[in-house]
Residue frames relative to the residue before (quaternion, step in Angstrom):
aa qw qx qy qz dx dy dz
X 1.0000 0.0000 0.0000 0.0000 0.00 0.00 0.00
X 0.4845 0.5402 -0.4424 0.5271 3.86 0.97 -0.79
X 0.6396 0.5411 -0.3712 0.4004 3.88 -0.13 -1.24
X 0.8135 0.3244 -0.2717 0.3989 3.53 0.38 -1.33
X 0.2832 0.7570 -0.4094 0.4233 3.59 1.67 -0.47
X 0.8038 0.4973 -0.1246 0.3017 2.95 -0.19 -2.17
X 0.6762 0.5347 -0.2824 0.4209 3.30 0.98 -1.57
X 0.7894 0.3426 -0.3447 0.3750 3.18 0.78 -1.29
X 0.4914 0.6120 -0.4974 0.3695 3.64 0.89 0.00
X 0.6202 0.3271 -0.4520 0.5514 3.56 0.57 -1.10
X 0.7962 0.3548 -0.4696 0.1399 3.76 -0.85 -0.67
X 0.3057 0.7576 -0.3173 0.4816 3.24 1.95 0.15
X 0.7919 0.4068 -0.0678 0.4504 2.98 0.92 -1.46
X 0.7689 0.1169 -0.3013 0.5517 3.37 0.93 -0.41
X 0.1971 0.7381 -0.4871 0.4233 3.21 0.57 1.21
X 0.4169 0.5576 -0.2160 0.6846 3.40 1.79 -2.04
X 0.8043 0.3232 -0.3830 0.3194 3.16 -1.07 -1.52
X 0.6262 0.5234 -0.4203 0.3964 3.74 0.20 -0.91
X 0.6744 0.5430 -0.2722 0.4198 3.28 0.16 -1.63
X 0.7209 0.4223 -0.3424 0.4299 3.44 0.31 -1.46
X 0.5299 0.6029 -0.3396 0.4904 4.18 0.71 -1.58
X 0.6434 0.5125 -0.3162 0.4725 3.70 -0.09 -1.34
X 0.8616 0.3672 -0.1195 0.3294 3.65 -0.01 -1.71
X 0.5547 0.4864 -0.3070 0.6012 3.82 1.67 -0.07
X 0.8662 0.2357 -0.2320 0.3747 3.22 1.13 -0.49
X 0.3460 0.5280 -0.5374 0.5592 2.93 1.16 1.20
X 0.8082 0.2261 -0.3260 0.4352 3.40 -0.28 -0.60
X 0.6343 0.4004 -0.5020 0.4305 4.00 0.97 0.53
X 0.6571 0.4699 -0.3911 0.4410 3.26 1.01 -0.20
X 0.5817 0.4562 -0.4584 0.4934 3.86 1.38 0.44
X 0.6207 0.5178 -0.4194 0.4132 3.44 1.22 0.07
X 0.5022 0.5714 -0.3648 0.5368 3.45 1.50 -0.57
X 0.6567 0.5552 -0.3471 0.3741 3.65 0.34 -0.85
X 0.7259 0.4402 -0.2498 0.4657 3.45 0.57 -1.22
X 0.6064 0.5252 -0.2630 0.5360 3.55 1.08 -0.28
X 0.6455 0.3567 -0.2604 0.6231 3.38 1.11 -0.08
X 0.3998 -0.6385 0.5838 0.3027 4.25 0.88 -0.61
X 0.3979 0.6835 -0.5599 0.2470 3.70 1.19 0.09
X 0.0942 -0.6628 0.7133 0.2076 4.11 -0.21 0.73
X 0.7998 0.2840 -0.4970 0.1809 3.86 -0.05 -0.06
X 0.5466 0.5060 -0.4784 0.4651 3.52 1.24 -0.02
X 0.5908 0.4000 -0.4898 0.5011 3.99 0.79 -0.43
X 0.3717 0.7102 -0.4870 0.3469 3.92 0.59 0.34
X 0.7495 0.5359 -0.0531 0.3851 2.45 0.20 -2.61
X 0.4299 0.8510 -0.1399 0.2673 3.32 1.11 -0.72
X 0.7158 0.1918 0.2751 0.6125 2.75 0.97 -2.18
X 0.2251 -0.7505 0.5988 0.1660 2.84 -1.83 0.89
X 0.8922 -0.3335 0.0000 0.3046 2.99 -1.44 1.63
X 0.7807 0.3361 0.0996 0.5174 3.04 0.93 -1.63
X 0.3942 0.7343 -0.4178 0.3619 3.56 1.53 0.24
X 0.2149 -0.6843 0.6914 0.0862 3.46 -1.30 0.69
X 0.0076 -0.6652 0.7464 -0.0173 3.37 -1.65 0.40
X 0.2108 -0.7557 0.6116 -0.1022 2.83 -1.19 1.42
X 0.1085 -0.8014 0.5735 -0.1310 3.37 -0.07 1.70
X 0.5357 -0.4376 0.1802 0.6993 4.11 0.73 1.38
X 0.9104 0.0089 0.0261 0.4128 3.56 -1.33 -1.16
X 0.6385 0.5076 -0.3612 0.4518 3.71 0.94 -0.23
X 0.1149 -0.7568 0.6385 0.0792 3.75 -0.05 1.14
X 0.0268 0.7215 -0.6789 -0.1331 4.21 -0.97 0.09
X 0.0684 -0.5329 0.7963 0.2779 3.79 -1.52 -0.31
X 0.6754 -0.5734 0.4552 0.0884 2.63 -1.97 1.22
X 0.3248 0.5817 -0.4144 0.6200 3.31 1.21 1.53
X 0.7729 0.4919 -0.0207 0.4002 2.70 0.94 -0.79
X 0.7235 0.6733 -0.0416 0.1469 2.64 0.38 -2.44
X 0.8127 0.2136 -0.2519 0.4800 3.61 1.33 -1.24
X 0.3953 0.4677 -0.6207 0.4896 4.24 0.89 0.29
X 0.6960 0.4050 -0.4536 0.3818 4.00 0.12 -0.88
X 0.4829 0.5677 -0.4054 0.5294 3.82 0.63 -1.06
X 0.7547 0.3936 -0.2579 0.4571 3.63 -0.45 -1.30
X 0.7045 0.3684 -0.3860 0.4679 3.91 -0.06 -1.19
X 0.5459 0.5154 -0.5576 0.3541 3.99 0.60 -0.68
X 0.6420 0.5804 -0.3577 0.3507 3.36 0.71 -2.12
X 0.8321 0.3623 -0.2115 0.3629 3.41 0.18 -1.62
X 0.5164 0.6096 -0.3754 0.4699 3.77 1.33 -0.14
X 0.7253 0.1968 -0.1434 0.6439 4.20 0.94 -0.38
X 0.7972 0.2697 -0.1480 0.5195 3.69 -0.22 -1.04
X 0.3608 -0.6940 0.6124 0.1147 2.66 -1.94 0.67
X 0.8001 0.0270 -0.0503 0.5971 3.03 1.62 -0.05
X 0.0814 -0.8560 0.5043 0.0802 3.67 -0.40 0.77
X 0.2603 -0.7893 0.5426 0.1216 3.63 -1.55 0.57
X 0.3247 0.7885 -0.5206 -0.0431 3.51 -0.50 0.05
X 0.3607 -0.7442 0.5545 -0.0924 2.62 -1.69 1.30
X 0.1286 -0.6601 0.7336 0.0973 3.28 -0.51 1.22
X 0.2298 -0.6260 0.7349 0.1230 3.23 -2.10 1.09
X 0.7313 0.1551 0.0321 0.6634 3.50 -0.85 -1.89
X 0.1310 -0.6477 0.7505 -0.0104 2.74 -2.24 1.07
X 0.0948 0.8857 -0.4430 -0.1012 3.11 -0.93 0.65
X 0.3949 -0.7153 0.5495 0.1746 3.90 -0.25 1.01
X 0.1572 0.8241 -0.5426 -0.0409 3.77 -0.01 1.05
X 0.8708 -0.0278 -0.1733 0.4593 3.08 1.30 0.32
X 0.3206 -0.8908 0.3205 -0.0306 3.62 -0.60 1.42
X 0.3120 0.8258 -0.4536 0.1224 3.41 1.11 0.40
X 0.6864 -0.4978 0.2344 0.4755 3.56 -1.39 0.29
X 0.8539 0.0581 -0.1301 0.5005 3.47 -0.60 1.29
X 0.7832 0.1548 -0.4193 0.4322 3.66 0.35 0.55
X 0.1946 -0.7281 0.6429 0.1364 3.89 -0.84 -0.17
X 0.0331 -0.6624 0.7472 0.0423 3.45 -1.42 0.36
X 0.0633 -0.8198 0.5165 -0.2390 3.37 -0.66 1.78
X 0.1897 -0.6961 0.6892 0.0671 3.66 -0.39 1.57
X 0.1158 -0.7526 0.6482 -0.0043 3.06 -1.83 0.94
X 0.0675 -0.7986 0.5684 0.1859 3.99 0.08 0.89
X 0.0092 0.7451 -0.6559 0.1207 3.53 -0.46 1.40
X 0.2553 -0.7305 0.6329 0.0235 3.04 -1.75 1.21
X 0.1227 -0.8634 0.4893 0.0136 3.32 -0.41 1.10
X 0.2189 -0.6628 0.7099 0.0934 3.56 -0.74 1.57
X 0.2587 -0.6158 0.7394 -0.0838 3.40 -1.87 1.63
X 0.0982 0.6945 -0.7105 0.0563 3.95 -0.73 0.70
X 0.4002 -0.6603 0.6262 0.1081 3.30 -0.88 1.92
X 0.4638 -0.6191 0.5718 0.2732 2.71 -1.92 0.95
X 0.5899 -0.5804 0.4419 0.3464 3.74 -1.04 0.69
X 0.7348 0.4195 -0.3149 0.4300 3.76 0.78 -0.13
X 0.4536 0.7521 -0.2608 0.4008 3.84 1.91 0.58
X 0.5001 -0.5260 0.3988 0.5606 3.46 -0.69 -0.38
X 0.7102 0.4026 -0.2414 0.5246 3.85 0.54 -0.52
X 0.3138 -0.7642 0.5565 -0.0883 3.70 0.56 1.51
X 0.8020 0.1622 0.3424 0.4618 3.86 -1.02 -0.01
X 0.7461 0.2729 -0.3643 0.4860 3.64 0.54 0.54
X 0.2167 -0.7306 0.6455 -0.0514 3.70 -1.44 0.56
X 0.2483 -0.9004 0.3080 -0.1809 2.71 -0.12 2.13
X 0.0725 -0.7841 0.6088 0.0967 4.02 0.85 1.08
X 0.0874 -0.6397 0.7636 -0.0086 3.14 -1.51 1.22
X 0.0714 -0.7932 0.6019 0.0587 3.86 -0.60 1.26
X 0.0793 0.7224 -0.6786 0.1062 3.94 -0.57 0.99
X 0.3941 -0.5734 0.6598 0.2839 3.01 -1.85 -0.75
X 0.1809 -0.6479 0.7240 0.1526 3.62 -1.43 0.79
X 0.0191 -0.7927 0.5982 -0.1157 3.29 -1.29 1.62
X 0.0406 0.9268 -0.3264 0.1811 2.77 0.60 2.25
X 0.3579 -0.6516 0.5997 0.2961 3.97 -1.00 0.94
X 0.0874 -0.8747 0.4653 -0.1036 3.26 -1.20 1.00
X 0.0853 -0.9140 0.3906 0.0689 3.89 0.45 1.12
X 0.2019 -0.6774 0.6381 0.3053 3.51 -1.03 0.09
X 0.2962 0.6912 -0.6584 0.0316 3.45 -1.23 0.41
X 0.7800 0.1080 -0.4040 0.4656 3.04 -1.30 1.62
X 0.5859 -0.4809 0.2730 0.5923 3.64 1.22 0.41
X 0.5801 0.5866 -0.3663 0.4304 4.03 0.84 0.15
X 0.3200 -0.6796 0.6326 0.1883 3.73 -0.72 1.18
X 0.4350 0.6577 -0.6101 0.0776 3.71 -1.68 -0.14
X 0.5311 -0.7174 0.3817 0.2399 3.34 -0.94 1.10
X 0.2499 -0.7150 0.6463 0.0934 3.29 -1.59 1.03
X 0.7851 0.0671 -0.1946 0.5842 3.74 0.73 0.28
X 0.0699 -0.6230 0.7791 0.0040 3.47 -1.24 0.52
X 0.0623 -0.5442 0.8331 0.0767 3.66 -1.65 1.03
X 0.0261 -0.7623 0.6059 0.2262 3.28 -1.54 -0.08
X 0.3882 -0.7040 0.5557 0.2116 3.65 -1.52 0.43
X 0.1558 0.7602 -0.5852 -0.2354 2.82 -1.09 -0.40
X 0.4903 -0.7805 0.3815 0.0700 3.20 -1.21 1.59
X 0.7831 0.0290 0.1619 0.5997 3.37 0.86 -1.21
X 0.1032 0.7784 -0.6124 -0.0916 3.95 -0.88 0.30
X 0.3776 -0.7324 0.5632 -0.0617 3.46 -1.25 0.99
X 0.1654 0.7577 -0.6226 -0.1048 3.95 -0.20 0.72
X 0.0138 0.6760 -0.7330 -0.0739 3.74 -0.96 0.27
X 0.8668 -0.1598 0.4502 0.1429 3.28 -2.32 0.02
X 0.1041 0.7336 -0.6679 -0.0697 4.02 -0.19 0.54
X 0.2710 0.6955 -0.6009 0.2860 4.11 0.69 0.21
X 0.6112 0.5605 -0.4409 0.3435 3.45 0.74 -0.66
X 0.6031 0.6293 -0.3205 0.3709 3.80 1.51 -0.59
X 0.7033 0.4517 -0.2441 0.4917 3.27 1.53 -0.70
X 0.4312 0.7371 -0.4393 0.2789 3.85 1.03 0.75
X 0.6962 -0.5757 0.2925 0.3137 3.18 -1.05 0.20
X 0.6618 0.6006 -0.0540 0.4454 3.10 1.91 -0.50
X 0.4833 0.4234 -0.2641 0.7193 2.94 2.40 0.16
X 0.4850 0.5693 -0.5711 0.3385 3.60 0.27 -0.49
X 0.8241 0.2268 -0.3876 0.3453 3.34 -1.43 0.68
X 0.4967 0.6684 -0.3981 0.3848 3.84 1.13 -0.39
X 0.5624 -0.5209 0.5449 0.3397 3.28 -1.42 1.29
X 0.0307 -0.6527 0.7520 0.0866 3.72 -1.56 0.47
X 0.5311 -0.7750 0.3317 0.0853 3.00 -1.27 1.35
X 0.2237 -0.8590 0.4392 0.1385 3.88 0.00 0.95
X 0.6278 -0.6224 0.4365 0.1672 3.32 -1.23 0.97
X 0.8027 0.2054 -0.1387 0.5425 3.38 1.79 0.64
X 0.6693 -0.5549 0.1257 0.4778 3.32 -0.96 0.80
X 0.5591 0.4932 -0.5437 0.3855 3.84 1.08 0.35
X 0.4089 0.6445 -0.5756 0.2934 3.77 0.59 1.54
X 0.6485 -0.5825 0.2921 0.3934 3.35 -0.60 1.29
X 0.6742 0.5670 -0.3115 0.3563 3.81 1.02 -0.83
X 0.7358 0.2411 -0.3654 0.5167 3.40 1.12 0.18
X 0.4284 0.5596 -0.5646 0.4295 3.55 0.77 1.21
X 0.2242 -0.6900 0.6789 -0.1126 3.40 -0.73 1.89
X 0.4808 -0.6004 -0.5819 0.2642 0.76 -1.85 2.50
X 0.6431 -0.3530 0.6517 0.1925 2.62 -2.38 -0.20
X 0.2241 0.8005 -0.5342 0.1534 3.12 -0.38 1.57
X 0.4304 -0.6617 0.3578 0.4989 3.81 -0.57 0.46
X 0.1656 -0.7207 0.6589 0.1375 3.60 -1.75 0.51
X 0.8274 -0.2978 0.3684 0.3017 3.15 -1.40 0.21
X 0.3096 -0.7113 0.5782 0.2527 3.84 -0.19 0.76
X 0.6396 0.3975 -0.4036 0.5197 3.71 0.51 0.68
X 0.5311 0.2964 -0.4300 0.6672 3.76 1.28 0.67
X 0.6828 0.3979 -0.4080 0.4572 2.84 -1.73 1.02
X 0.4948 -0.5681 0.6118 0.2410 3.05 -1.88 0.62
X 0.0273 -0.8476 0.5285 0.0380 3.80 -0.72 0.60
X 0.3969 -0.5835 0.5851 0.3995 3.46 -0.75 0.33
């Protein structure tokens, strides 16, 4: 009887671990997406009926990543986000509720009101989250925002960036060239 205990504890347990893996990487791989303009991986993302609430801009997830994208591609020329601390506050069989502190580099477009500047916006995503059919993806998203920051992008035009891969609003970004191999500093987009 101990043996079968045990077992069922560990598959309990990595049961957690799965669940938990699965659910960080869903909502980092929708932050990776939107950095990239991918509207079908910010899909995949979401469930049908999901909503995100971004302050006053409410979307459903029909919606949610052409609007997301036209915002990005309407000011910035290039966006970052960063998920940091995660927290799982609550894990039950098939839903989650999951803070994310995420820090979001903004690079204005040069034809805006904010010329030459790069804008960190630091907030939280505080997101409901379902499994069904053994697949995590979020059905609500609220966002904050904690702290913003505007500094100088000149630093992009130095000598000390020339040759660096710059990232492209589409799948012609080095990160979805499998494997990852070096190339020729004449492939690629470069600053």
């Amino acid at each position: 009887m101990a043996v079968e205990s045990e077992l069922a504890e560990l598959r309990a347990t990595v049961t957690y671990l799965k669940d938990r893996a699965d659910i960080l990487d869903c909502i980092q791989r929708e932050s990776r997406a939107r950095d990239r303009q991918d509207v079908d991986m910010i899909s995949g993302c979401w469930w049908p009926e999901g909503v995100d609430e971004h302050g006053a801009v409410i979307a459903t997830a029909d919606v949610y990543p052409e609007k997301a994208n036209a915002g990005h591609r309407g000011g910035f020329i290039q966006t970052s986000h960063n998920i940091t601390n995660q927290v799982i506050h609550a894990l039950d069989a098939g839903t989650a509720s999951v803070e994310s502190y995420v820090v979001g580099g903004l690079h204005w477009r040069e034809d805006g009101p904010k010329a030459g500047t790069v804008s960190l916006g630091i907030g939280r995503y505080l997101d409901q989250l379902e499994k069904r059919d053994g697949e995590w993806r979020i059905l609500t998203r609220r966002c904050t925002i904690e702290m913003t920051l505007d500094g100088s992008a000149d630093w992009l035009g130095a000598e000390a960036i020339k040759g660096f891969l710059k990232g492209q609003w589409s799948k012609d970004d080095p990160s979805y060239a499998y494997p990852y191999e070096w190339k020729p500093k004449e492939e690629g987009v470069r600053w």
